[in-house]
N, CA, C and O atoms as a printed pandas DataFrame, in Angstrom:
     atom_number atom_name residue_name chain_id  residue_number  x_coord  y_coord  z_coord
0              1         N          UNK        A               1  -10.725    8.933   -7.351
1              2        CA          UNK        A               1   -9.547    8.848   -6.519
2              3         C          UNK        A               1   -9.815    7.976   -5.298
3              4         O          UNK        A               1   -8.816    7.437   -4.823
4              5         N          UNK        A               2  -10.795    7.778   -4.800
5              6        CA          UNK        A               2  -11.447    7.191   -3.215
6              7         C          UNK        A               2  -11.549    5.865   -3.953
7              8         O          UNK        A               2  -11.086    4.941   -3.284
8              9         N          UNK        A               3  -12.074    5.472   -5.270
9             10        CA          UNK        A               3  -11.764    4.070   -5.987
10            11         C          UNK        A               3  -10.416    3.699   -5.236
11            12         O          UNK        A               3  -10.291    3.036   -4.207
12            13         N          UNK        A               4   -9.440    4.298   -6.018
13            14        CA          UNK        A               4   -7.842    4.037   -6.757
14            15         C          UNK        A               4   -7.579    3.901   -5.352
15            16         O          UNK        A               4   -7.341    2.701   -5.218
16            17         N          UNK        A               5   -7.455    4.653   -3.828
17            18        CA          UNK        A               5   -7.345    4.526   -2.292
18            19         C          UNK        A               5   -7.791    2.920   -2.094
19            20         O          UNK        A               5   -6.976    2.007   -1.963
20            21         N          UNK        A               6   -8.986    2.788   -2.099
21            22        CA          UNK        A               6   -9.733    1.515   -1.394
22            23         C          UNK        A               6   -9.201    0.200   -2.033
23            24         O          UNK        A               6   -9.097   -0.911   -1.512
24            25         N          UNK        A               7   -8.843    0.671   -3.490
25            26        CA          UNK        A               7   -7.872   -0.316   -4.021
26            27         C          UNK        A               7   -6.697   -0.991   -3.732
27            28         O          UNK        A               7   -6.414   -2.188   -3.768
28            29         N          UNK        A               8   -5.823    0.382   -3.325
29            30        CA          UNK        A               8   -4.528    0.088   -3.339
30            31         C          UNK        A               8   -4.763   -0.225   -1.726
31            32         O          UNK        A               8   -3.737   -0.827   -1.410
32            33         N          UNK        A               9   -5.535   -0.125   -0.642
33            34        CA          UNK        A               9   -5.549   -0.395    0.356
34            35         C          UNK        A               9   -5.781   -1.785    0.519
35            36         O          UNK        A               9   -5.144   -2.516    1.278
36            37         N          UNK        A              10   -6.849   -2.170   -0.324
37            38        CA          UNK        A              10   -7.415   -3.563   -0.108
38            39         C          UNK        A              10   -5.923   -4.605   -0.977
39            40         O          UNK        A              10   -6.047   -5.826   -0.875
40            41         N          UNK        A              11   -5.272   -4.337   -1.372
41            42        CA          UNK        A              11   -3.946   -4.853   -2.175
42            43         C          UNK        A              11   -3.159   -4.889   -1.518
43            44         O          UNK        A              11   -2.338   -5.797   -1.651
44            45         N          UNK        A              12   -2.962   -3.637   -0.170
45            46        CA          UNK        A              12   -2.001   -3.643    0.260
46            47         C          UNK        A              12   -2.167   -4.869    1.989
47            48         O          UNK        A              12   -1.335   -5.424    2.706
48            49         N          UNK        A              13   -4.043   -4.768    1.985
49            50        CA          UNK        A              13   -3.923   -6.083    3.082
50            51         C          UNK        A              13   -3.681   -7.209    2.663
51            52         O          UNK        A              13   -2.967   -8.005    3.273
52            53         N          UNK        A              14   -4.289   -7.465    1.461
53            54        CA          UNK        A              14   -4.174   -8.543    1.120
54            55         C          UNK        A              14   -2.242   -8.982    1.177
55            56         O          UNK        A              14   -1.599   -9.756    1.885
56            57         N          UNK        A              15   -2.032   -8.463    0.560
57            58        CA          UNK        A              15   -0.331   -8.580    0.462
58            59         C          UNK        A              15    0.572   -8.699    1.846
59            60         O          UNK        A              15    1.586   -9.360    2.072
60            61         N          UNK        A              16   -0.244   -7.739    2.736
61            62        CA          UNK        A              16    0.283   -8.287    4.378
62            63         C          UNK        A              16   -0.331   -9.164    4.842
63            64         O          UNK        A              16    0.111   -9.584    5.912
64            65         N          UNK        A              17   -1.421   -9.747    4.362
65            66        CA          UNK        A              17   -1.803  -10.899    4.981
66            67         C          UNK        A              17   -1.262  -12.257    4.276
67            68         O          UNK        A              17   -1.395  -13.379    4.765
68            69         N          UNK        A              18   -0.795  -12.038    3.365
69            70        CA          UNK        A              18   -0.535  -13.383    3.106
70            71         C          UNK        A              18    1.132  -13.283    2.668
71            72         O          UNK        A              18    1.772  -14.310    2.445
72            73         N          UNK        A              19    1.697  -12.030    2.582
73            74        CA          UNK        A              19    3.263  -12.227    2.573
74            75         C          UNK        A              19    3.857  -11.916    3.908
75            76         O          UNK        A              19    4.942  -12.452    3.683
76            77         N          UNK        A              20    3.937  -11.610    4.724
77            78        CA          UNK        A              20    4.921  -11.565    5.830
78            79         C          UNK        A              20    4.462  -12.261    6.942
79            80         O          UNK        A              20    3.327  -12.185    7.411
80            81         N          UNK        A              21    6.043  -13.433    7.642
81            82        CA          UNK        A              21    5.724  -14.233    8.270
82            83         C          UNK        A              21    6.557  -13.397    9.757
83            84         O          UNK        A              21    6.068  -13.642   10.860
84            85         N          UNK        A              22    7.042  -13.022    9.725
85            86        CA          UNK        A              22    8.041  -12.417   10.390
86            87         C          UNK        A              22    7.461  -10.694   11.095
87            88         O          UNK        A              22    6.794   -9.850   10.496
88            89         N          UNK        A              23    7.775  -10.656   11.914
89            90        CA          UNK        A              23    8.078   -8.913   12.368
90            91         C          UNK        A              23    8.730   -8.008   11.109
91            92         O          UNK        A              23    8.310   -6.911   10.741
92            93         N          UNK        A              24    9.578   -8.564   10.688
93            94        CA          UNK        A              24   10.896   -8.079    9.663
94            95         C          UNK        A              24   10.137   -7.644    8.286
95            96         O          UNK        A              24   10.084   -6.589    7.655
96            97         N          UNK        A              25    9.497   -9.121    8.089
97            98        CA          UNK        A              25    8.635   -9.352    6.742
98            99         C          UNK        A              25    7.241   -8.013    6.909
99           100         O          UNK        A              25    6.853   -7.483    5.868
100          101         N          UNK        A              26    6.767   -7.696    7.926
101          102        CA          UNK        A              26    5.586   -6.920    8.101
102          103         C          UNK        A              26    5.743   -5.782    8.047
103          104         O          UNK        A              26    4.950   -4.966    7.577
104          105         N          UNK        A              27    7.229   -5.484    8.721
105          106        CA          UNK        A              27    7.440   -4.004    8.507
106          107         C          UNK        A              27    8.036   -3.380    7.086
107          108         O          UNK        A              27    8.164   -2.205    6.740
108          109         N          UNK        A              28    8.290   -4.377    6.531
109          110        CA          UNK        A              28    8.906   -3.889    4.752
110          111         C          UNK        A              28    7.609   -4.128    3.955
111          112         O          UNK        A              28    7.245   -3.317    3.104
112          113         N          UNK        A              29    6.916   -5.244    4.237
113          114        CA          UNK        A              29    5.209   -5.001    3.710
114          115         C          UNK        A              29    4.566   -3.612    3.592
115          116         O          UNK        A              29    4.110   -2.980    2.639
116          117         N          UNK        A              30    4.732   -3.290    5.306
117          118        CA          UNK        A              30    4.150   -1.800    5.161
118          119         C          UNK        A              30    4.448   -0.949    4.869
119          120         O          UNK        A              30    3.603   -0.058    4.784
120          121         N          UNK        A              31    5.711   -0.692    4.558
121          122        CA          UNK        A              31    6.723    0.177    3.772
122          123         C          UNK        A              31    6.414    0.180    2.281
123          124         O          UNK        A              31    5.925    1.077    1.594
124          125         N          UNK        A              32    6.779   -0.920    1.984
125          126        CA          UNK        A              32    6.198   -1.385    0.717
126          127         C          UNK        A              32    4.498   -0.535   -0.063
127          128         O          UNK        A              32    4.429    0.229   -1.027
128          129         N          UNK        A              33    3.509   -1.001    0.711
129          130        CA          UNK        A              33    2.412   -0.583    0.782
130          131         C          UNK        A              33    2.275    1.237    0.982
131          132         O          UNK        A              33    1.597    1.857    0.163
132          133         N          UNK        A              34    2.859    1.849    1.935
133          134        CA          UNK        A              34    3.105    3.195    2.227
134          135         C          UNK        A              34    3.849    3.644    0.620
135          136         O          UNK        A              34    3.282    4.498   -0.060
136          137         N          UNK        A              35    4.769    3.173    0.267
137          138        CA          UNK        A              35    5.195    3.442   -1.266
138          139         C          UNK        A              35    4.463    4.161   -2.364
139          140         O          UNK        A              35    4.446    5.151   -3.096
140          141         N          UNK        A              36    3.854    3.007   -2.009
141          142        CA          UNK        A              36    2.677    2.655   -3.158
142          143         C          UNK        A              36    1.848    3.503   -3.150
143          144         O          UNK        A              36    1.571    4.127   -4.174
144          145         N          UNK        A              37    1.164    3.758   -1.796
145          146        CA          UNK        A              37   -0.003    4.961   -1.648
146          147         C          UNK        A              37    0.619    6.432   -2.330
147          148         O          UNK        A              37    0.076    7.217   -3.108
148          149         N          UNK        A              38    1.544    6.449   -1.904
149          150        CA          UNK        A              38    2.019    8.453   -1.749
150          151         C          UNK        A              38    2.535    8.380   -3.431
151          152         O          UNK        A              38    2.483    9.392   -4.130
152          153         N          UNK        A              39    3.007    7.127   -3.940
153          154        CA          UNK        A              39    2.809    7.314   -5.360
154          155         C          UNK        A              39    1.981    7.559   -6.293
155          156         O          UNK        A              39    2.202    8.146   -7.352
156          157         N          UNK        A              40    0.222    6.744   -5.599
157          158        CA          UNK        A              40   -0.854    7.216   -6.197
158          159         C          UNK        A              40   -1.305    8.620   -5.830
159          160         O          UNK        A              40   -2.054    9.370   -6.456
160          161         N          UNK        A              41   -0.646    8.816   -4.613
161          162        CA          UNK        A              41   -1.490   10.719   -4.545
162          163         C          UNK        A              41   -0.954   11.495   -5.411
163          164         O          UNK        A              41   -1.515   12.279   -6.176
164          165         N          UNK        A              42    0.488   11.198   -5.245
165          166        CA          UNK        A              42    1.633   12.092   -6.270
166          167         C          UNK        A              42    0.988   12.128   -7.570
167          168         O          UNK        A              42    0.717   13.227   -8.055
168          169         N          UNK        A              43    0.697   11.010   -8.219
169          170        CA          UNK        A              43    0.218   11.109   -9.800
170          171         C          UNK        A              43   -1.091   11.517   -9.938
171          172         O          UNK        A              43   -1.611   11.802  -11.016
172          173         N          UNK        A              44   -1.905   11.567   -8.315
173          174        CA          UNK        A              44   -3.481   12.074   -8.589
174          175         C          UNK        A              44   -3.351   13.528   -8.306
175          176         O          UNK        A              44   -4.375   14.180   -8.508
176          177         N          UNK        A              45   -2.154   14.264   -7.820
177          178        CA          UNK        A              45   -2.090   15.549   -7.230
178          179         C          UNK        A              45   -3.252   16.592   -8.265
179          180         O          UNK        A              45   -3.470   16.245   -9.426
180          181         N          UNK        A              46   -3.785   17.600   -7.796
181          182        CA          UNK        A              46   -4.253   18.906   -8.828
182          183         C          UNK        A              46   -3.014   19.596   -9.255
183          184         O          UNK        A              46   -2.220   20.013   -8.412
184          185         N          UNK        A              47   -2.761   19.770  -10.846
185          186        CA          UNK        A              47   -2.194   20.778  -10.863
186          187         C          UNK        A              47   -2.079   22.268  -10.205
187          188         O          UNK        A              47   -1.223   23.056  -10.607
């Protein structure tokens, strides 16, 4: 699970570093990225 984290973290800088030019663009990046995370906990949850 600390893999699948460092992953989606390192994806999610990469992706703010090279997609948003804007204030506008950075804050839907990180939204974007925040998505993404709580989707991987959700599917890593313990029964």
């Amino acid at each position: 699970m600390k893999t699948v984290m460092k992953t989606m973290g390192a994806a999610a800088l990469v992706l703010f570093l090279t997609a948003c030019n804007t204030v506008e663009g950075a804050g839907q990046d990180i939204e974007a990225a925040g998505d993404k995370i709580e989707e991987t906990a959700d599917a890593n949850k313990p029964e």
